[in-house]
C-alpha positions, 0 to 999 in steps of 0.5 A, a space after each residue: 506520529 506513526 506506530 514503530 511497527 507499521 510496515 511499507 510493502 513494495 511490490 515490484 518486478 524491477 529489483 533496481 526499483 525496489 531497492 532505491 524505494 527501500 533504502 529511501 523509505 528505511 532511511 526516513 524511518 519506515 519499516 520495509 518489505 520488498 515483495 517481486 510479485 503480486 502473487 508473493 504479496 497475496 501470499 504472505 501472510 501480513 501481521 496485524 500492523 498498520 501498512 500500506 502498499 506500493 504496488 508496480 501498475 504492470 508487471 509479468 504474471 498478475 498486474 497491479 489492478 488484479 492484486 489490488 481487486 483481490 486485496 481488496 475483497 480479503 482485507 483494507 490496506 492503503 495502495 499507492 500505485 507507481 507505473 514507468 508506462 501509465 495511461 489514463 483508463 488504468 489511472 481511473 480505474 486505479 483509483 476508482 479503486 480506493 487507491 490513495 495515490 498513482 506516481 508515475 516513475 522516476 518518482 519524486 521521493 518527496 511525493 513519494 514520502 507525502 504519499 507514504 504518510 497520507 497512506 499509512 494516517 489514512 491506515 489509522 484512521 481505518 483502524 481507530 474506526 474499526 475499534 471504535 465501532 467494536 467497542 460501540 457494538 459490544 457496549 450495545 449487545 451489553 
């Protein structure tokens, strides 16, 4: 069972995505964040909450493997990577990247939704172990 505040970030160019992504993701429960550019997501400032990330493989500006490289030397949040155009170097390098998933549009929405759950369990599981190693350390220097 997932946290009441945890968010799913959608990151895309395409407002038709975004908003069938949305509307499918608030109707099953999940809080909802829509972003049109990878430099808005980088520059939003996220809460502490559990989340994860929907982020479009190609778009204008800064692509989806430049945003997630650069989120992931700042901070750990699960990507799910959706792509209209996807080929097989940027798939590789997508996950070789730590990405939970790659969908490729028009997306499944019952994947889409397993790929949400997976993405935000493994989001607790981090942050469960991040506790737990803060507690562990401090019971040491103790």
């Amino acid at each position: 069972m997932g946290s009441l505040n945890e968010m799913v970030y959608i990151v895309d160019d395409d407002p038709t995505v975004c908003d069938a992504l949305s509307s499918l993701l608030r109707a099953n429960g999940k809080n909802v964040r829509v972003l049109s550019s990878g430099a808005d997501f980088l520059s939003f400032e996220r809460s502490e909450a559990g989340a994860c990330l929907i982020l479009d493989l190609r778009m204008p500006g800064m692509d989806g493997l430049e945003v997630q490289k650069l989120i992931s030397n700042q901070a750990s949040i699960p990507v799910i990577f959706i792509t209209g155009r996807g080929d097989v170097p940027s798939t590789v390098r997508a996950m070789k990247g730590g990405a939970v998933d790659f969908l490729t549009k028009p997306i499944d929405e019952t994947v889409l939704l397993a790929a949400v759950e997976h993405a935000l369990e493994k989001d607790r599981t981090a942050r469960c172990e991040a506790l737990e190693l803060a507690a562990s350390l401090r019971a040491t220097i103790r």
